[in-house]
N, C-alpha and C positions, 0 to 999 in steps of 0.2 A: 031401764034407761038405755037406750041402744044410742049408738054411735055417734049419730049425729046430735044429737041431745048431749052428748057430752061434750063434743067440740063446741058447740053453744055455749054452754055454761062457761069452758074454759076462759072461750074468749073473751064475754061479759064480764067473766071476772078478772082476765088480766087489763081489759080495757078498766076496769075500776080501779083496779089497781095504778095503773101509768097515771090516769086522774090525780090520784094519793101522792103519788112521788113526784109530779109537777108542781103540785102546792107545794108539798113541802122543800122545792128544789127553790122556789121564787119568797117563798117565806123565811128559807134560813137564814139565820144571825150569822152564821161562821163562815171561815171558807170549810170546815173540815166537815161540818154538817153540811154545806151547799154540794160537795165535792161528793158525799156517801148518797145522796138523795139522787144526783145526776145520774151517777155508777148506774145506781136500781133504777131510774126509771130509761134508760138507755138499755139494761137487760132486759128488762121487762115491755121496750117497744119493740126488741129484736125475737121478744118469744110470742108479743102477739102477732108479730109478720109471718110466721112460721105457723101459725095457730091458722093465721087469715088462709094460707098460704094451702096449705096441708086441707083444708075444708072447700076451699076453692077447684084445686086438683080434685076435689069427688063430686061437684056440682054440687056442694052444702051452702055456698055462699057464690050464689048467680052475680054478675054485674054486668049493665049495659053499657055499653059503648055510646057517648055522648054525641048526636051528629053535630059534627061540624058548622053548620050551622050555628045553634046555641052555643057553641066554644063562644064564636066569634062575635055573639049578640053579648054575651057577658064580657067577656075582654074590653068591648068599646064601651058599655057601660061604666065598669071602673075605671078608663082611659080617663071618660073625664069627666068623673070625680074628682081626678088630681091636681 
């Protein structure tokens, strides 16, 4: 498995993971379980940004820049929606 395959996987799975602690952040009974669930899943969005972040910086994960254009054709359609 080389490099980039492992940042993959990482990522998948901490994205699974943030999944797991948002459920369970909006499912808790408590505040003490609401409050341990947030913790993790607020660590675990700060080490996928880092994960995105780090794969990004080697050209592992490409993103395109949206023209403007399309900003502004989706903007006015949820305008009025509202």
């Amino acid at each position: 498995m080389d490099d980039k395959m492992l940042m993959e996987d990482l990522l998948n799975n901490t994205k699974g993971i943030c999944d797991l602690y948002l459920h369970g952040t909006i499912e808790s009974g408590t505040a003490n379980v609401n409050q341990a669930f947030s913790k993790a899943l607020n660590d675990s969005l700060c080490m996928q940004d880092a994960i995105y972040k780090k794969m990004s910086e080697k050209g592992w994960y490409p993103a395109e820049q949206a023209p403007q254009q399309q900003i502004d054709k989706v903007k006015q359609k949820f305008a009025a929606q509202q």
